[in-house]
mmCIF file of the N, C-alpha and C atoms, coordinates in Angstrom:
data_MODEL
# 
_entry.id   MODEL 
# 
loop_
_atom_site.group_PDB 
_atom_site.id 
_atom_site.type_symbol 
_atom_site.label_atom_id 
_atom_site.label_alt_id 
_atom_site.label_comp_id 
_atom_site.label_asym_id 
_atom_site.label_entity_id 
_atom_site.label_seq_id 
_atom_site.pdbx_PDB_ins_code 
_atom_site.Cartn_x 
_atom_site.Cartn_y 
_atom_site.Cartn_z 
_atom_site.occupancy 
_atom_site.B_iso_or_equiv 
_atom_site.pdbx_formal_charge 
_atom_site.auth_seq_id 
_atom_site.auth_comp_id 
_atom_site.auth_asym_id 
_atom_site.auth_atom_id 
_atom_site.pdbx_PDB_model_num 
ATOM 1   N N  . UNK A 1 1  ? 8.980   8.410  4.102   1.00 0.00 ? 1  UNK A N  1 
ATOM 2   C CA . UNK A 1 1  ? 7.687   8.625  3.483   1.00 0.00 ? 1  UNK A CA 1 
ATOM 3   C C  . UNK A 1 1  ? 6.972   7.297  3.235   1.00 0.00 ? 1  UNK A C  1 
ATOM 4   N N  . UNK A 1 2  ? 7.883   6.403  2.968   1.00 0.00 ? 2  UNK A N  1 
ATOM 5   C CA . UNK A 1 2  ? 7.163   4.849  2.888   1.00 0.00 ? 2  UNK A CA 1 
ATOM 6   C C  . UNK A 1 2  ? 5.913   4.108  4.002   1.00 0.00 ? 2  UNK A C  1 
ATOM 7   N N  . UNK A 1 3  ? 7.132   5.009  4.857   1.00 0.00 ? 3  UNK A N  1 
ATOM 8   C CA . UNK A 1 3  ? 6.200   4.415  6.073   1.00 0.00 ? 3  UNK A CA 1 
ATOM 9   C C  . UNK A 1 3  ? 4.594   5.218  6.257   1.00 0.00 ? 3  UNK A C  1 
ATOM 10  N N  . UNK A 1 4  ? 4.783   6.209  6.300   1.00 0.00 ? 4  UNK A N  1 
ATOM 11  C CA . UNK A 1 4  ? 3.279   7.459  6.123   1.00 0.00 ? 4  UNK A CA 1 
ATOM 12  C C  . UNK A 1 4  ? 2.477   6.769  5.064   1.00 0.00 ? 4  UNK A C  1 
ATOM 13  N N  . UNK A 1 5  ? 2.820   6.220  3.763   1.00 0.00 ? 5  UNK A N  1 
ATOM 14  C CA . UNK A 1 5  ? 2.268   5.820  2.916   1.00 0.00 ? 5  UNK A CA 1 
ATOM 15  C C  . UNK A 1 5  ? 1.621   4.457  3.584   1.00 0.00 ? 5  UNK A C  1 
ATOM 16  N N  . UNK A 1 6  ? 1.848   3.378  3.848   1.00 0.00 ? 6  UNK A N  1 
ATOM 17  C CA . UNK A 1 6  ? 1.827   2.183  4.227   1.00 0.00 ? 6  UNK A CA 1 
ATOM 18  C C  . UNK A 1 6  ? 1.003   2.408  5.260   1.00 0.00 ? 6  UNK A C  1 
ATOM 19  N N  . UNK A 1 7  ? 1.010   3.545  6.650   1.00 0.00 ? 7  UNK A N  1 
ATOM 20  C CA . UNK A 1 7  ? -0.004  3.709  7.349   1.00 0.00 ? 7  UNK A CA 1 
ATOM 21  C C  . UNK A 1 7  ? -1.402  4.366  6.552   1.00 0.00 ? 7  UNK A C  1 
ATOM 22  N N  . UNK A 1 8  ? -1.140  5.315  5.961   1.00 0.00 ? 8  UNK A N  1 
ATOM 23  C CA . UNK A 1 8  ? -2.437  5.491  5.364   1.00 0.00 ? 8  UNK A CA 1 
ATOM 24  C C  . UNK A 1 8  ? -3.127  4.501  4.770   1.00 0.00 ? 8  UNK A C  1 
ATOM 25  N N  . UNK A 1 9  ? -2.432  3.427  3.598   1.00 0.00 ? 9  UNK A N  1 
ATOM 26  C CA . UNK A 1 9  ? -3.046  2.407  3.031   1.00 0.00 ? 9  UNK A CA 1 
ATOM 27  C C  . UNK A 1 9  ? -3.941  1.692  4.291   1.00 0.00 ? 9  UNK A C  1 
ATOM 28  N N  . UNK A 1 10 ? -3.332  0.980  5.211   1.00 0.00 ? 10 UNK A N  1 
ATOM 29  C CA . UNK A 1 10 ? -3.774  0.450  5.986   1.00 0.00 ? 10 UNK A CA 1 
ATOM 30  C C  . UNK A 1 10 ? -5.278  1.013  6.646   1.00 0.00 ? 10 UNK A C  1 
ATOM 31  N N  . UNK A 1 11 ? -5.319  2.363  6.891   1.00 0.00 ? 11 UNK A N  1 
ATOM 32  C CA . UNK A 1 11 ? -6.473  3.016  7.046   1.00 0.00 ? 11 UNK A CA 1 
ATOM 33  C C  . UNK A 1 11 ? -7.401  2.858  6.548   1.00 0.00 ? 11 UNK A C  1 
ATOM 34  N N  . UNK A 1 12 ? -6.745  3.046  4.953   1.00 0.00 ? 12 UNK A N  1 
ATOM 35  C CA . UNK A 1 12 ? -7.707  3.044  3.778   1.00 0.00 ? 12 UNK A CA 1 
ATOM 36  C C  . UNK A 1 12 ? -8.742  1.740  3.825   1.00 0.00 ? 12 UNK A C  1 
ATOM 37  N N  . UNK A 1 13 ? -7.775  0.269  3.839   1.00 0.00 ? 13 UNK A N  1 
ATOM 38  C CA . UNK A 1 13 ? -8.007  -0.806 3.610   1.00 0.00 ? 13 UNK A CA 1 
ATOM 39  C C  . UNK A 1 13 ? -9.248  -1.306 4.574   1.00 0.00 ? 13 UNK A C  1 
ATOM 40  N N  . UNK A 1 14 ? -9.043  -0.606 6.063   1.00 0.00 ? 14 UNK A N  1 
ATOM 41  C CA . UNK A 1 14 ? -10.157 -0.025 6.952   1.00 0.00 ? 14 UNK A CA 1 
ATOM 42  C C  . UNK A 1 14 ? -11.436 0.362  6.804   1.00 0.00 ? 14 UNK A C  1 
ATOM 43  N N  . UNK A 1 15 ? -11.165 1.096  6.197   1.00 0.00 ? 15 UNK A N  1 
ATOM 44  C CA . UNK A 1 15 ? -12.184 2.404  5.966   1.00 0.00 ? 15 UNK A CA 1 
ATOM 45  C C  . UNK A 1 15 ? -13.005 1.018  4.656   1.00 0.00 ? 15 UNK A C  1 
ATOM 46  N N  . UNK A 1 16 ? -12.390 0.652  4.134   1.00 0.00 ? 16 UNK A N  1 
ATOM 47  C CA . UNK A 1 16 ? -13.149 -0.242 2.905   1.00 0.00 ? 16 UNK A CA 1 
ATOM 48  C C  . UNK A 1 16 ? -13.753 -1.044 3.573   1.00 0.00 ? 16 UNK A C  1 
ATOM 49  N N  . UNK A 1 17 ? -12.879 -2.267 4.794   1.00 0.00 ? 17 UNK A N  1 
ATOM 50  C CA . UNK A 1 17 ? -13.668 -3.119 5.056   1.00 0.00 ? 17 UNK A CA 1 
ATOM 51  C C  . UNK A 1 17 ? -15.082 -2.914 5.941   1.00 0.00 ? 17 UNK A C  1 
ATOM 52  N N  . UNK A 1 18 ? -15.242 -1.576 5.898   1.00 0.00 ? 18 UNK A N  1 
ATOM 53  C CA . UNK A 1 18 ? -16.562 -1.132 7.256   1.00 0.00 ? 18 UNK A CA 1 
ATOM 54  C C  . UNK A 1 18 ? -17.587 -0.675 5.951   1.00 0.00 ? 18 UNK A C  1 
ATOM 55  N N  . UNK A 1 19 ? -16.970 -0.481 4.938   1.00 0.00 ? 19 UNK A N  1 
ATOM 56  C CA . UNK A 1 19 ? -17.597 0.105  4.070   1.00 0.00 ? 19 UNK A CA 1 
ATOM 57  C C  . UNK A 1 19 ? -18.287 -1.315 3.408   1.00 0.00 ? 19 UNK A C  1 
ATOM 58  N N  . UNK A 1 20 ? -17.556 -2.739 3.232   1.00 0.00 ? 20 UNK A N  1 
ATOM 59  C CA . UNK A 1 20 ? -17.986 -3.580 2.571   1.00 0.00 ? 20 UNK A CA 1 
ATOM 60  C C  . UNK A 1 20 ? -19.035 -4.559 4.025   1.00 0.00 ? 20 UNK A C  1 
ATOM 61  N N  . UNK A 1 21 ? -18.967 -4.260 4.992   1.00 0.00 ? 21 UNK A N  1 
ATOM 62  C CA . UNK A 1 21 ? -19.320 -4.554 6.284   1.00 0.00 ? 21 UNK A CA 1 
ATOM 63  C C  . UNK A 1 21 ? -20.975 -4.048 5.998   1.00 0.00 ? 21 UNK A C  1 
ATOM 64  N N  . UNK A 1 22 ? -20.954 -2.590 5.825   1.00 0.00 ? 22 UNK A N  1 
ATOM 65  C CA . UNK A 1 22 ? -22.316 -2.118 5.453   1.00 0.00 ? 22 UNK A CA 1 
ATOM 66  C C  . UNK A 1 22 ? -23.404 -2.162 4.536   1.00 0.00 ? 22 UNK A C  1 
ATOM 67  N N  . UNK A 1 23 ? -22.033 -3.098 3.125   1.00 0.00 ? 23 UNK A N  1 
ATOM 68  C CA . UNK A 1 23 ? -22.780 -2.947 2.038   1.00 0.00 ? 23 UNK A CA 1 
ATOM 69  C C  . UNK A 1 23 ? -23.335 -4.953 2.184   1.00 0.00 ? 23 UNK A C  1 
ATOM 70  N N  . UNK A 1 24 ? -22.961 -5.440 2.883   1.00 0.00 ? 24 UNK A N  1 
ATOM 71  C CA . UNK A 1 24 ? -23.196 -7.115 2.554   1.00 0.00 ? 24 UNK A CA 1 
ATOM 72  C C  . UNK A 1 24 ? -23.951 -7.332 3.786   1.00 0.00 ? 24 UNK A C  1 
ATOM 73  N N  . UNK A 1 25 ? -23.764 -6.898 4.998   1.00 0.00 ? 25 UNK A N  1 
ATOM 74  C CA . UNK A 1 25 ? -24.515 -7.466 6.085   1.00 0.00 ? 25 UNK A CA 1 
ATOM 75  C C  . UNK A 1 25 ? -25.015 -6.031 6.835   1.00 0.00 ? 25 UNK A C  1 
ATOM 76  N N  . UNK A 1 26 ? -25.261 -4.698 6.677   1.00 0.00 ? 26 UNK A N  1 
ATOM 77  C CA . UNK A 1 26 ? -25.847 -3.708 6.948   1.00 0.00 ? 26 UNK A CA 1 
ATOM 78  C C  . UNK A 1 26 ? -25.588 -3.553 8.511   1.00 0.00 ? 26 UNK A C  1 
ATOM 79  N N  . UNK A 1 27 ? -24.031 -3.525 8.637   1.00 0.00 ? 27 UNK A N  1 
ATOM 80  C CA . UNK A 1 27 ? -23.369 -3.351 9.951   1.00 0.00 ? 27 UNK A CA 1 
ATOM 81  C C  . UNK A 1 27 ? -22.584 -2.134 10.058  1.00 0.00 ? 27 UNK A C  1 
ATOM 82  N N  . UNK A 1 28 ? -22.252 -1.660 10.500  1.00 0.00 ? 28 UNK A N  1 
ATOM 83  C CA . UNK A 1 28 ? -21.264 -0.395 10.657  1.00 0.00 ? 28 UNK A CA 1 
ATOM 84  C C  . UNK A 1 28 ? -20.427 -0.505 11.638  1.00 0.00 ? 28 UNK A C  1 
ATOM 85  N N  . UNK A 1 29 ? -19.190 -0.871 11.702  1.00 0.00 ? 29 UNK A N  1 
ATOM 86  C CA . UNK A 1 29 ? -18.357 -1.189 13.077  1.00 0.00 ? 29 UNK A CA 1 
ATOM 87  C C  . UNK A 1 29 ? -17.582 0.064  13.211  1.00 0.00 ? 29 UNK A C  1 
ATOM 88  N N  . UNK A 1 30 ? -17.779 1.018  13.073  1.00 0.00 ? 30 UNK A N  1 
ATOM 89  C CA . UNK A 1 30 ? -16.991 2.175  13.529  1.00 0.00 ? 30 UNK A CA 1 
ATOM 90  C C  . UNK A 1 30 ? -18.043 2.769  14.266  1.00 0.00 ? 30 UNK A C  1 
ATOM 91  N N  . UNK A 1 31 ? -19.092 2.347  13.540  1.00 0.00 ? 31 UNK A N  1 
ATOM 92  C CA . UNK A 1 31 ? -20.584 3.352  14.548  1.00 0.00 ? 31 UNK A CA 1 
ATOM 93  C C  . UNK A 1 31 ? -20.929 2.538  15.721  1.00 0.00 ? 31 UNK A C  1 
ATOM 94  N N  . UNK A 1 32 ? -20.812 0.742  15.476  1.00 0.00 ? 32 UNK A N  1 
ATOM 95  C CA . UNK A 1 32 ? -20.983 0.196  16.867  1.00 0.00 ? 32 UNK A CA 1 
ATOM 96  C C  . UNK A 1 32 ? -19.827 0.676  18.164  1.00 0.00 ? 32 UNK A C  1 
ATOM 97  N N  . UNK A 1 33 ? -18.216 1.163  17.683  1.00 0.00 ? 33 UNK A N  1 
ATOM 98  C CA . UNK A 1 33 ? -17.224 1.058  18.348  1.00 0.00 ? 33 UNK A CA 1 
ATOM 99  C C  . UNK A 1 33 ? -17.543 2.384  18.616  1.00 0.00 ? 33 UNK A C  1 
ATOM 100 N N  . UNK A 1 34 ? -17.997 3.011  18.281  1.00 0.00 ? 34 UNK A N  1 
ATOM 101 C CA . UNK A 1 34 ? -17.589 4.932  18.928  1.00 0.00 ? 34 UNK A CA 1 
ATOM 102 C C  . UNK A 1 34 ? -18.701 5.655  19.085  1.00 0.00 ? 34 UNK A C  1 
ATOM 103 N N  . UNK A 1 35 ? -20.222 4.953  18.403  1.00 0.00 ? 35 UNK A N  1 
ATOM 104 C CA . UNK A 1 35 ? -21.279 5.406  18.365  1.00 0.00 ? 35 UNK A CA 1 
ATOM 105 C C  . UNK A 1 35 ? -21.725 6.175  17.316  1.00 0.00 ? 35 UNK A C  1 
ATOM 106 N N  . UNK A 1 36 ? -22.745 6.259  17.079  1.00 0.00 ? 36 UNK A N  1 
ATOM 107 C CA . UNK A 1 36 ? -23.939 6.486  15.564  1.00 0.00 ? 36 UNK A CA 1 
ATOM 108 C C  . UNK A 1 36 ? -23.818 8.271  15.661  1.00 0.00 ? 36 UNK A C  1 
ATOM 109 N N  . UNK A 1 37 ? -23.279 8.738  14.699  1.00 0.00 ? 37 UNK A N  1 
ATOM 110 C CA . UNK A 1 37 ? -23.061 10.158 14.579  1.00 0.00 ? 37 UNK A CA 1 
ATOM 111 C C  . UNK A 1 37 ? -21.957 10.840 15.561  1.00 0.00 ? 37 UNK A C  1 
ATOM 112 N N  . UNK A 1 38 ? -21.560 10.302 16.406  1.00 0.00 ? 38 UNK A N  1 
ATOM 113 C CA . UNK A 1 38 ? -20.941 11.061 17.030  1.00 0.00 ? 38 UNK A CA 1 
ATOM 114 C C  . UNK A 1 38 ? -19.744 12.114 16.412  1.00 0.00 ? 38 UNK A C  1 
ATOM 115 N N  . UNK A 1 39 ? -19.063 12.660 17.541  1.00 0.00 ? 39 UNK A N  1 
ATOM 116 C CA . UNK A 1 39 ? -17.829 13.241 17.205  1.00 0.00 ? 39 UNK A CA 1 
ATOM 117 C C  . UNK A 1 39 ? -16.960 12.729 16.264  1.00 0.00 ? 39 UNK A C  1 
ATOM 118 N N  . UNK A 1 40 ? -16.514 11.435 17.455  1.00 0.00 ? 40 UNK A N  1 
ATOM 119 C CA . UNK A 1 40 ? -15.297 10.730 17.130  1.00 0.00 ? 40 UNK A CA 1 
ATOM 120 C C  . UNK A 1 40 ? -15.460 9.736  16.030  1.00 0.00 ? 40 UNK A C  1 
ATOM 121 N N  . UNK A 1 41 ? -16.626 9.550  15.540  1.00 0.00 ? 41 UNK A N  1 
ATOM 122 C CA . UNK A 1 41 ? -17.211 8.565  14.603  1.00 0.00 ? 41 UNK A CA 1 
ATOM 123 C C  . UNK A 1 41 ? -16.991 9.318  12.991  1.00 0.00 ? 41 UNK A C  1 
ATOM 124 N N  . UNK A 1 42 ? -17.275 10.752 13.210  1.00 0.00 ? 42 UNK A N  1 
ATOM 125 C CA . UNK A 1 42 ? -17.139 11.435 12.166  1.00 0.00 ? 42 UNK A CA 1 
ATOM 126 C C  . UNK A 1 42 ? -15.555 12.033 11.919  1.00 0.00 ? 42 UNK A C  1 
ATOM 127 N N  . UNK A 1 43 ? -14.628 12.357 12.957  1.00 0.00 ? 43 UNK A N  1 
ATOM 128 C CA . UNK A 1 43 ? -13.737 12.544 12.951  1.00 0.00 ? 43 UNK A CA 1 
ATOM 129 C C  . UNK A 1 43 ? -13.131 10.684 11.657  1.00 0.00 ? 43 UNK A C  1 
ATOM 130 N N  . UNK A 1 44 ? -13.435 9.671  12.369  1.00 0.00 ? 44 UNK A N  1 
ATOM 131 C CA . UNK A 1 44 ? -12.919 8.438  11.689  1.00 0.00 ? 44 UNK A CA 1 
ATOM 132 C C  . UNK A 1 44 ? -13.224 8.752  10.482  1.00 0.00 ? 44 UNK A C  1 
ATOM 133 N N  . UNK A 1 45 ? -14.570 9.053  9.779   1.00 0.00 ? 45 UNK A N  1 
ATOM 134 C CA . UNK A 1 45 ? -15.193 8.760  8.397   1.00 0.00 ? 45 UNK A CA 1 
ATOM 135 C C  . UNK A 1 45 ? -14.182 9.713  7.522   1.00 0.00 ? 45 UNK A C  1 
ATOM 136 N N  . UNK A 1 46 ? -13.514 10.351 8.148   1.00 0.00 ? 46 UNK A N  1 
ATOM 137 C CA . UNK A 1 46 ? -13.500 11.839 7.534   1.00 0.00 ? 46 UNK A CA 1 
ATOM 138 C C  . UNK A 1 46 ? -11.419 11.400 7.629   1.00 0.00 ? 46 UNK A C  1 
ATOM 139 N N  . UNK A 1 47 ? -10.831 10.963 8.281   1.00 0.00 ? 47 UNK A N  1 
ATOM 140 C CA . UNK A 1 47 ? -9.514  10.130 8.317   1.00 0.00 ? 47 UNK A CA 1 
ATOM 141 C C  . UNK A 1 47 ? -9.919  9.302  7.252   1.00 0.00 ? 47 UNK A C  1 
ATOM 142 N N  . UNK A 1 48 ? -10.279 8.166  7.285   1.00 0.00 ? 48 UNK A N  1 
ATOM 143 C CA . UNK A 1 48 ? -10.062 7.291  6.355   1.00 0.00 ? 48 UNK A CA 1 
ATOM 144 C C  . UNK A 1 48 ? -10.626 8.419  4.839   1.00 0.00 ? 48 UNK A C  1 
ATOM 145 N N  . UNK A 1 49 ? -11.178 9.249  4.384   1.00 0.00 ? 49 UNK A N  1 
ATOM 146 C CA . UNK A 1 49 ? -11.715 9.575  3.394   1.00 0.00 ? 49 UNK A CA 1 
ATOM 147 C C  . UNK A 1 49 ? -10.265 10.167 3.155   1.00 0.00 ? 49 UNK A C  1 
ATOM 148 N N  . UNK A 1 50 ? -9.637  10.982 3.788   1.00 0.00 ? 50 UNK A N  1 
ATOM 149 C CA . UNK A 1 50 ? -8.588  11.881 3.572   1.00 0.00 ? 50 UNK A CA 1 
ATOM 150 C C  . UNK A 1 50 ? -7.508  10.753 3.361   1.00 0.00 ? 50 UNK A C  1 
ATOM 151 N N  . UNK A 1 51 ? -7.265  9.743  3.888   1.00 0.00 ? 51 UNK A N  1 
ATOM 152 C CA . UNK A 1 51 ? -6.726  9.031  3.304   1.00 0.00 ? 51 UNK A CA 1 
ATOM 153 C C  . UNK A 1 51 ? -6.628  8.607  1.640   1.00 0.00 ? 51 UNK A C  1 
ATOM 154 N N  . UNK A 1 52 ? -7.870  8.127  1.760   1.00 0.00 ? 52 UNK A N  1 
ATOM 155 C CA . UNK A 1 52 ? -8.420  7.085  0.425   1.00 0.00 ? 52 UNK A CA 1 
ATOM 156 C C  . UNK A 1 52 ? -8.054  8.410  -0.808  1.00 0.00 ? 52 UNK A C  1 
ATOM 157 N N  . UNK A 1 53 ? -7.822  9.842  -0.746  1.00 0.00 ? 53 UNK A N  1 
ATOM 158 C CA . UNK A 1 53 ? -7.681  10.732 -1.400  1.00 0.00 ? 53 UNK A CA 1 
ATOM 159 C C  . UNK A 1 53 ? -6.031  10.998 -1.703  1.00 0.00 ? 53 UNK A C  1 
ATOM 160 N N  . UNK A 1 54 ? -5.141  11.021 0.079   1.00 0.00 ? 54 UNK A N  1 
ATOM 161 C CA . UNK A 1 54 ? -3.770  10.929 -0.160  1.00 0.00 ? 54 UNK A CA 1 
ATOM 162 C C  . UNK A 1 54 ? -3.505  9.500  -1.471  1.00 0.00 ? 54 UNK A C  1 
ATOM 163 N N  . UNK A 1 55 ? -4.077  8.320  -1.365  1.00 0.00 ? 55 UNK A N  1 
ATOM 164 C CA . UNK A 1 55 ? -3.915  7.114  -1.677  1.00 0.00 ? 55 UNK A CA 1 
ATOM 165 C C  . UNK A 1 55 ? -4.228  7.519  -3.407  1.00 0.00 ? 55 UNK A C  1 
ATOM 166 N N  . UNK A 1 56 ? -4.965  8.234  -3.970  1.00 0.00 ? 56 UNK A N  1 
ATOM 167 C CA . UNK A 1 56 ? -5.178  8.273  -5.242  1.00 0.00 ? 56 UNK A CA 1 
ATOM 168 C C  . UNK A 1 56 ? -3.994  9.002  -5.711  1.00 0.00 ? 56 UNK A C  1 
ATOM 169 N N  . UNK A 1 57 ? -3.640  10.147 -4.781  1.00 0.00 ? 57 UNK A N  1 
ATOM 170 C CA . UNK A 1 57 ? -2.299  10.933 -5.552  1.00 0.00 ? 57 UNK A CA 1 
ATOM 171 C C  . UNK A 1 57 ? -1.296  9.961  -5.893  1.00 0.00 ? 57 UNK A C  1 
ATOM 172 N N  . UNK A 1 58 ? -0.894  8.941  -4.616  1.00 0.00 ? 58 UNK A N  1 
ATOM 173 C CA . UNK A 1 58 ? 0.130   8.048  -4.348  1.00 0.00 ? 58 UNK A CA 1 
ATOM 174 C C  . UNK A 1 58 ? 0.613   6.943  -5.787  1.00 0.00 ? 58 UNK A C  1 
ATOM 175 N N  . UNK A 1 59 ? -1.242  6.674  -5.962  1.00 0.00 ? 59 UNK A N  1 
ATOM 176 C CA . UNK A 1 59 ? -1.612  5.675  -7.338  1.00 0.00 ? 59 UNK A CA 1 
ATOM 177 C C  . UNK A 1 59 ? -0.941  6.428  -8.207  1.00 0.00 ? 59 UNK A C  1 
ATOM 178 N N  . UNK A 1 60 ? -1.052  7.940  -8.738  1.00 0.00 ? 60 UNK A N  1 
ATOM 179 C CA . UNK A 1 60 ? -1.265  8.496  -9.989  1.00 0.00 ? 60 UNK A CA 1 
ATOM 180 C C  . UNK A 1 60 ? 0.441   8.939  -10.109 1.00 0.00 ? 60 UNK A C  1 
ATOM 181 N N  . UNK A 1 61 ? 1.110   9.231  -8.735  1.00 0.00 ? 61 UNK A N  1 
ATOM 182 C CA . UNK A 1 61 ? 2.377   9.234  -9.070  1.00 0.00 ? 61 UNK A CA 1 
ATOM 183 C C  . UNK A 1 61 ? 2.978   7.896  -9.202  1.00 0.00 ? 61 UNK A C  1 
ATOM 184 N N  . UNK A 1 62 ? 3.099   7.360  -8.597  1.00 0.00 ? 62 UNK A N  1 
ATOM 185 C CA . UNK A 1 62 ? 3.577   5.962  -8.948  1.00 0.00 ? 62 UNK A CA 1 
ATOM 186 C C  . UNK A 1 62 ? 3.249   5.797  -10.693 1.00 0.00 ? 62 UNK A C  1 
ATOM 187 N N  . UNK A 1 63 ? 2.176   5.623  -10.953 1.00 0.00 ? 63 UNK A N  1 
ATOM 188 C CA . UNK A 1 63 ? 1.511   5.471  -12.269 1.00 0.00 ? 63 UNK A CA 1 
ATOM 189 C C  . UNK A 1 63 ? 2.981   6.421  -13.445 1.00 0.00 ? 63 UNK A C  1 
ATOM 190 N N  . UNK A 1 64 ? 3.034   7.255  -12.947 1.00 0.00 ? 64 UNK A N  1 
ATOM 191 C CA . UNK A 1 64 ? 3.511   8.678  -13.586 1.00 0.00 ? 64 UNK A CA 1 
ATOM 192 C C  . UNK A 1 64 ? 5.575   8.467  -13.928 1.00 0.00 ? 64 UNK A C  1 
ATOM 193 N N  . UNK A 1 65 ? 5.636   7.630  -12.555 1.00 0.00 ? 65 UNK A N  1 
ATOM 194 C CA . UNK A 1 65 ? 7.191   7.372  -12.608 1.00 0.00 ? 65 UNK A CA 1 
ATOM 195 C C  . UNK A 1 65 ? 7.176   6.001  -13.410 1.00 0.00 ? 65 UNK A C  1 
ATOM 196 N N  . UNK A 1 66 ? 6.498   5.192  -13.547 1.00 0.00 ? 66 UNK A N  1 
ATOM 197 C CA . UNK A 1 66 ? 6.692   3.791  -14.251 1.00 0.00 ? 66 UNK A CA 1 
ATOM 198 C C  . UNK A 1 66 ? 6.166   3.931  -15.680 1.00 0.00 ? 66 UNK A C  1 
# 
């Protein structure tokens, strides 16, 4: 399970830096790499979100055992 965890983070950490990509220099590199609305562009937004959601449970148990 460590490992599933550690790939999602990594996603996550992804999904942030396109997110901080958009918010400082008004770039989008998932939309330059796969294209502006597409399929596969929304399929990504929608991975990393489901991530960043596994990643809060992950926080709150961890939180919960310590």
């Amino acid at each position: 399970m460590e490992t599933i965890q550690k790939i999602l983070l990594v996603i996550t950490i992804i999904g942030a830096i396109n997110w901080g990509l958009i918010g400082i220099l008004d770039f989008d590199l998932v939309a330059m790499l796969f294209g502006d609305g597409g399929l596969f562009t929304r399929v990504i937004y929608t991975l990393v979100g489901i991530c960043g959601l596994v990643n809060i449970g992950i926080l709150f148990n961890h939180l919960e055992t310590n």
